[in-house]
C-alpha positions as CSV (number, residue, x, y, z in Angstrom):
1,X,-27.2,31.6,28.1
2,X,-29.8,29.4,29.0
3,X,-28.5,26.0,29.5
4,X,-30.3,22.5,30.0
5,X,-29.0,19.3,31.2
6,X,-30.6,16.0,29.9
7,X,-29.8,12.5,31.5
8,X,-31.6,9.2,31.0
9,X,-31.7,7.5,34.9
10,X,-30.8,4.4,32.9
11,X,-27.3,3.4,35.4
12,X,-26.4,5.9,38.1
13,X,-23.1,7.4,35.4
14,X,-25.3,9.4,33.5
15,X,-27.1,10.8,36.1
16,X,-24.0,11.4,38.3
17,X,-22.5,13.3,35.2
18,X,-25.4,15.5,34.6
19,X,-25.5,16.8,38.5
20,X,-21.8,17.4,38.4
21,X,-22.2,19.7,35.4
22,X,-25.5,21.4,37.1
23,X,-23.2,22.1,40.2
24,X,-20.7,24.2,37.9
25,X,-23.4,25.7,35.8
26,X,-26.2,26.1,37.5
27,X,-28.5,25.0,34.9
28,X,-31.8,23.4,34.5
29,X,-31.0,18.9,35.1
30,X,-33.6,17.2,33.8
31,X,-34.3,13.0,33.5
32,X,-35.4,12.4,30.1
33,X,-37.8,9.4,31.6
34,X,-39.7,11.8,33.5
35,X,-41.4,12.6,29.9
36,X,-42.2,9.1,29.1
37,X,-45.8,7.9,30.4
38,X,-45.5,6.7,34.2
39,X,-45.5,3.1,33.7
40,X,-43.2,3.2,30.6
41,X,-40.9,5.0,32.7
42,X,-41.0,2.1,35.6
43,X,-41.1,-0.8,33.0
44,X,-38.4,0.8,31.2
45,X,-36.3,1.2,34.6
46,X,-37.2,-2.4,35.8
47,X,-36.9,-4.1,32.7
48,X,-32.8,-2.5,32.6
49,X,-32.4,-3.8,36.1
50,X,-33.8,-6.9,35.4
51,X,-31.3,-7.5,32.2
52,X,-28.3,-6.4,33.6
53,X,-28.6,-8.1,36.8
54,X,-30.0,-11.3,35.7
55,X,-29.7,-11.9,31.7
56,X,-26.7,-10.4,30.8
57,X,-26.3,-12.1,27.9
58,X,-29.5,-10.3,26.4
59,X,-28.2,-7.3,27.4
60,X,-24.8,-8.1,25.4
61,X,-27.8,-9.1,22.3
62,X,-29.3,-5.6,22.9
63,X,-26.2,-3.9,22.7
64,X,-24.7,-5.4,20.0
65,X,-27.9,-5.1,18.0
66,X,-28.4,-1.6,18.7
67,X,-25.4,-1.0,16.2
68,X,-27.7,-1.4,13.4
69,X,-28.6,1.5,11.7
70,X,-32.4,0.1,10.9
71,X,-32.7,-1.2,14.7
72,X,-31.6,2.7,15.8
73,X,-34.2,4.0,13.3
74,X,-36.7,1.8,14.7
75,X,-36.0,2.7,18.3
76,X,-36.2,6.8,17.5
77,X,-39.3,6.6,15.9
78,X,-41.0,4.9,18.7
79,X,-39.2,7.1,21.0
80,X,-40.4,10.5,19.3
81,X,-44.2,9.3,19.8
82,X,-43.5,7.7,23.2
83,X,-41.2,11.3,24.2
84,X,-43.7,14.0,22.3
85,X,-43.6,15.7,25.4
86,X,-40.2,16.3,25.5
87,X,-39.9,17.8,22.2
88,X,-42.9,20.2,23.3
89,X,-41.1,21.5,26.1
90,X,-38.0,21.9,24.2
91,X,-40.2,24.4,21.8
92,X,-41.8,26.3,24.6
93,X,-38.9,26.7,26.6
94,X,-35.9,27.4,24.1
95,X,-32.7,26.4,25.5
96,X,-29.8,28.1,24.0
97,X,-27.5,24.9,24.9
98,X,-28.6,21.5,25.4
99,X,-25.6,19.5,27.4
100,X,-26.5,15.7,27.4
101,X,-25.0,12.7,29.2
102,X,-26.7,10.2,27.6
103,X,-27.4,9.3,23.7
104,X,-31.6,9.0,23.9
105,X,-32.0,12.8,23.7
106,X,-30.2,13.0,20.5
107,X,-32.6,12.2,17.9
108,X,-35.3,13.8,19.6
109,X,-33.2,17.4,19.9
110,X,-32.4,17.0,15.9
111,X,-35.7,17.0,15.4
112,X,-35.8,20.7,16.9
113,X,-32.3,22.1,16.3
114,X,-32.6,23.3,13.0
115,X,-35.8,25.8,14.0
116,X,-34.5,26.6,17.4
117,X,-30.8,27.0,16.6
118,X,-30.0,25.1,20.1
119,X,-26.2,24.1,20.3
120,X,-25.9,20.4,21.3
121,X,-23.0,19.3,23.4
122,X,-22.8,15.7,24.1
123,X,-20.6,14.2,27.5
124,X,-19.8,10.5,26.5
125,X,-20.1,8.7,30.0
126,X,-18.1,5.7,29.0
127,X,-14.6,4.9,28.0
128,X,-15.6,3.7,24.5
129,X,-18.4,5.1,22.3
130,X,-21.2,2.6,21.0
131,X,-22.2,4.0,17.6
132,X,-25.8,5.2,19.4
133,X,-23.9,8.1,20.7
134,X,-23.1,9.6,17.0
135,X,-25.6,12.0,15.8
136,X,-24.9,14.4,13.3
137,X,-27.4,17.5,15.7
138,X,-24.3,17.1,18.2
139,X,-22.0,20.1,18.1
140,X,-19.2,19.0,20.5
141,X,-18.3,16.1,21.8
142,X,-16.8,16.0,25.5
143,X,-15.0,12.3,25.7
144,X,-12.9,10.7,28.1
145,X,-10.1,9.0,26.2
146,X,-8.7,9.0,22.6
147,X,-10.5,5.6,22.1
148,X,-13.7,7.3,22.5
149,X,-13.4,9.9,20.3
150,X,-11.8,8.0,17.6
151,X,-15.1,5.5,17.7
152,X,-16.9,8.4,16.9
153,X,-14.7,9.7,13.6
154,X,-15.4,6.2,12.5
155,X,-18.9,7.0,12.7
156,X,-19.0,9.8,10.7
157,X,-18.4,12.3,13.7
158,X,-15.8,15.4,12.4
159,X,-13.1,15.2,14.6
160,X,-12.8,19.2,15.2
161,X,-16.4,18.5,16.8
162,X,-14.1,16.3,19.8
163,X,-12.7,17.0,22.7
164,X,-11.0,13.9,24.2
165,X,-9.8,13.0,28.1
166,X,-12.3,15.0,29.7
167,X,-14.5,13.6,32.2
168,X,-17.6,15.3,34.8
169,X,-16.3,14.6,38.3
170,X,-18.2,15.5,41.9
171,X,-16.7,18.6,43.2
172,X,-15.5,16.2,46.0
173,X,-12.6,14.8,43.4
174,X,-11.7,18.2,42.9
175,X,-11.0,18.8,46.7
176,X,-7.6,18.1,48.6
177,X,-7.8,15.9,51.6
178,X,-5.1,15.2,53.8
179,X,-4.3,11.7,53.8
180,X,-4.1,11.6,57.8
181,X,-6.7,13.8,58.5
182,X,-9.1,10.6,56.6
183,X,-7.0,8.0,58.1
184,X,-8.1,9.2,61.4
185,X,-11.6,10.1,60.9
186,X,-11.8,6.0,59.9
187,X,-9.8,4.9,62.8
188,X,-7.0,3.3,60.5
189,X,-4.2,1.9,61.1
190,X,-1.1,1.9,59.3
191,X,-2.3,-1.2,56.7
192,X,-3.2,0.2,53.4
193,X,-7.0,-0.2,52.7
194,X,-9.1,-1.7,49.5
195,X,-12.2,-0.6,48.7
196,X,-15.1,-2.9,47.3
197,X,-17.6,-1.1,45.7
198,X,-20.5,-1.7,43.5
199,X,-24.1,-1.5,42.0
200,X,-27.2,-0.9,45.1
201,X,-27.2,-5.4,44.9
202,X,-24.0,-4.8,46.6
203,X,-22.8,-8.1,44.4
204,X,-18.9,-8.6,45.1
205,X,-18.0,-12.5,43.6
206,X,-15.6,-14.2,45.9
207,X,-15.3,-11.5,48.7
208,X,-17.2,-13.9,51.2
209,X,-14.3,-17.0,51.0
210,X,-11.6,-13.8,50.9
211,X,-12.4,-11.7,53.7
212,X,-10.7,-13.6,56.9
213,X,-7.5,-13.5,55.2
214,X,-7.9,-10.3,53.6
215,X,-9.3,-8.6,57.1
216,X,-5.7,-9.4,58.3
217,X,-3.4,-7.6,55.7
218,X,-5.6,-4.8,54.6
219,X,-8.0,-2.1,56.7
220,X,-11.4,-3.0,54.3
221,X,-14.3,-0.7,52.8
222,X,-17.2,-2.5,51.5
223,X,-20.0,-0.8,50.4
224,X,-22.6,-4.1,50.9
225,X,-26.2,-1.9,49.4
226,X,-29.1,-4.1,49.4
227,X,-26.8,-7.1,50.3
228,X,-28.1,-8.0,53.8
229,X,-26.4,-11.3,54.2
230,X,-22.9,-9.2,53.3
231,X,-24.0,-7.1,55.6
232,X,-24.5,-9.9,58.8
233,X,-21.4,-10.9,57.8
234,X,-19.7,-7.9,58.5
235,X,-21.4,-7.6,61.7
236,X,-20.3,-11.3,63.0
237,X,-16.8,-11.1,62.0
238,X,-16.8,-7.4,64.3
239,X,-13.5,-6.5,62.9
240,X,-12.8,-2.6,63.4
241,X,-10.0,-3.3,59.9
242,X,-13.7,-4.3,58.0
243,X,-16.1,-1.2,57.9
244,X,-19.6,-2.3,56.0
245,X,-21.8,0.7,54.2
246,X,-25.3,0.4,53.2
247,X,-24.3,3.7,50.7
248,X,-21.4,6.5,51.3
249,X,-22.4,10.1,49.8
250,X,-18.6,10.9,50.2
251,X,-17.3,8.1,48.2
252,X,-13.6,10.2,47.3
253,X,-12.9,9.7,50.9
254,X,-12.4,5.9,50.2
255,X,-11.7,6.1,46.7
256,X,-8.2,8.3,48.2
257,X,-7.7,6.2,51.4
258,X,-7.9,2.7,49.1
259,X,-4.7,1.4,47.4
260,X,-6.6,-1.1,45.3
261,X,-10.5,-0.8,44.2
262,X,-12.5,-4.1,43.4
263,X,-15.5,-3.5,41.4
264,X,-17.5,-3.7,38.1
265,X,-16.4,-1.1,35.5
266,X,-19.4,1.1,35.4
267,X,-18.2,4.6,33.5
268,X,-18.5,6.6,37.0
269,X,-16.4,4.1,39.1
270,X,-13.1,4.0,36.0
271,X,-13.8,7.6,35.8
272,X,-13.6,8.7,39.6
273,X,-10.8,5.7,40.2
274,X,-8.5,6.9,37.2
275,X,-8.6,10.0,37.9
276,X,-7.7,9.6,41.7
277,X,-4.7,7.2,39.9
278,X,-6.0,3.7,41.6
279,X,-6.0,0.2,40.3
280,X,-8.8,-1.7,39.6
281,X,-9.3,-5.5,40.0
282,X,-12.6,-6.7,38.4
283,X,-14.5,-9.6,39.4
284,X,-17.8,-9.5,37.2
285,X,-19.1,-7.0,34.4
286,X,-22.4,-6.5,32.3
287,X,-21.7,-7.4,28.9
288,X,-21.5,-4.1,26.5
289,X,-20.3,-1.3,27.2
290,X,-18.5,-2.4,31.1
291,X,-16.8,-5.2,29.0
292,X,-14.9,-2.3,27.0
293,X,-14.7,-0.6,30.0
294,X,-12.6,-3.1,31.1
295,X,-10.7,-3.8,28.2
296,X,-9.6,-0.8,28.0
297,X,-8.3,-0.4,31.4
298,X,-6.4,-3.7,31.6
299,X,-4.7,-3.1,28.4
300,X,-3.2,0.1,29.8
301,X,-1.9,-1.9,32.9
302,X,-4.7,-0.7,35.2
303,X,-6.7,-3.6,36.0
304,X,-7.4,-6.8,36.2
305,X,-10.2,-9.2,35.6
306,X,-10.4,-12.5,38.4
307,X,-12.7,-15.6,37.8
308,X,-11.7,-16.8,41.1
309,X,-10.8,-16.2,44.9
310,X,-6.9,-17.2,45.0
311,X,-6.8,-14.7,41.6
312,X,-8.8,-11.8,43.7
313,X,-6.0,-12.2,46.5
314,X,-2.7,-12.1,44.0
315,X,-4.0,-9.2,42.0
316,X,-4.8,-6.8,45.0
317,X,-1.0,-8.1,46.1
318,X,0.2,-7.0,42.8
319,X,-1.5,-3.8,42.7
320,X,-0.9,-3.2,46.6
321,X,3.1,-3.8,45.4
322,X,3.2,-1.5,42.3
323,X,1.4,1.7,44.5
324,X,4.5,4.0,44.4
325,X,4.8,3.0,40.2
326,X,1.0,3.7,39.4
327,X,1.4,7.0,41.8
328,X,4.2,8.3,39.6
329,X,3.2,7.1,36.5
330,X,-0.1,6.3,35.6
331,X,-1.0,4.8,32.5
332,X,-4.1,7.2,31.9
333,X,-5.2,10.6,32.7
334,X,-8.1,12.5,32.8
335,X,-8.9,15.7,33.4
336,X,-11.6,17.7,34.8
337,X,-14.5,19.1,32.5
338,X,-14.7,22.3,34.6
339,X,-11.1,23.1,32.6
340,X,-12.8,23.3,29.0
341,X,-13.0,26.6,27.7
342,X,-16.4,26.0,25.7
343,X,-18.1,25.1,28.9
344,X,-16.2,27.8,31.0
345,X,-17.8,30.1,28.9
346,X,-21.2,29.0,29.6
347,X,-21.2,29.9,33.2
């Protein structure tokens, strides 16, 4: 059958999702922004940056606001004149199934679905689902926890349409490594390791006042992106326990060497670190869909949020101490989309 992939490159989640589900199908990816005009698609990308990084709080307005019906409405009209190109190459090229990781496409593939008969599946990339991601042109519904699905009965969604604890993982998840076979490709020694990971700003709140002490208990991954004075750091303190990455392709190499991961809770991060069973300790969020993110993950028992260096230091000891708990009984579990038999069939 003749299968497309649609993403949004709006947050590296989506995108990540809709690769991992090209791999296994071999189907048509496409970036739903390629189809706006050139400098929409730039402003568009910038202007999300911008906000997250530096405004959060109008971010937390956006998304909050965006749960009005009439501000939804407004956005999809605008977006069906600014995206008329996308709905032209949906009727010239006729894809049997449309699989897509983020919630712009939907209104757009409605507007086509009844006169092409295209079967929409939808792969919520988040742990909770914001009332944009409920459109009636949807089919099925690929979720990763309960939570998510049951936000979507409440918005009208049939629950037979959802299929909950199901998340797209990079075939590298899917792989088994041999703990000492990794330990010794990073020279470690028998320490555990933490892994700090985060956006390309490579912004990690109190990591600079915790690093000497933490660079003596722990063997250290930091991936430092764009940071440059993170990554002098690194370089002065010369410590073969603290290994500094501009970017890692094979992030489940860390992810499975790391006891503890300190982050943000971007979808792809929970996702990749749950399912590889690891705590979390958080030390900043963007407000919206991360802050549920989080919720979610500390009420289970797998996280925690710091505001403070001395709190960043007792939650990776707490987490470092309950290893051989978390290992044996983790409080969530997701499993890999590659197992459901709708999308087996697709192949």
């Amino acid at each position: 059958m003749k299968t497309l992939i649609i993403y949004a490159s709006l947050g590296e989640g989506h995108k990540k999702a809709a690769f991992a589900l090209k791999d296994f199908l071999g189907a048509e990816c496409l970036d739903l922004l390629d189809f706006y005009p050139p400098l929409f698609k730039k402003l568009q990308q910038d202007i999300y940056l911008y906000i997250t990084q530096k405004i959060p709080f109008l971010w937390e307005s956006a998304f909050n606001i965006s749960k009005s019906k009439t501000v939804r409405f407004a956005v999809e009209k605008a977006n069906a004149i600014l995206l008329a190109g996308f709905i032209a190459y949906l009727r010239e090229n006729k894809p049997e199934i449309i699989i897509a990781t983020h919630f712009f496409p939907l209104p757009l593939i409605s507007l086509i679905k009844k006169e092409t008969g295209v079967k929409v599946i939808v792969v919520v990339t988040d742990m909770r689902s914001h009332p944009i991601w409920a459109h009636q042109c949807a089919d099925n519904y690929i979720t990763p926890t309960q939570a998510a699905g049951e936000d979507l009965i409440k918005q009208g969604i049939s629950r037979d349409k959802i299929t909950a604890g199901y998340v797209a993982l990079r075939q590298g998840f899917l792989q088994e490594i041999p703990q000492d076979a990794l330990r010794r490709n990073f020279s470690l020694d028998s320490r555990p390791a933490i892994l700090f990971m985060s956006s390309a700003t490579g912004n990690f709140p109190f990591l600079e006042k915790s690093l000497d002490v933490l660079s003596k208990k722990f063997n250290i991954f930091i991936i430092y992106g764009k940071n440059n004075r993170l990554k002098n750091l690194i370089e002065r303190m010369n410590k073969p326990s603290v290994k500094g990455f501009v970017f890692y392709e094979n992030i489940w190499e860390l992810i499975r060497l790391s006891t503890v991961i300190i982050a943000k809770p971007g979808g792809l991060t929970t996702f990749e670190g749950v399912f590889c069973k690891k705590p979390f300790v958080f030390t900043h969020f963007i407000p919206g869909q991360e802050k549920e993110n989080m919720d979610l993950l500390i009420a289970a028992g797998a996280a925690r949020y710091v505001r403070s260096a001395p709190q960043l230091l007792d939650a990776i000891d707490y987490f470092c101490g309950k290893q051989k708990e978390l290992n044996e009984h983790y409080p969530l579990e997701f499993k890999d989309i590659r197992q459901i038999d709708f999308l087996q069939s697709k192949k």
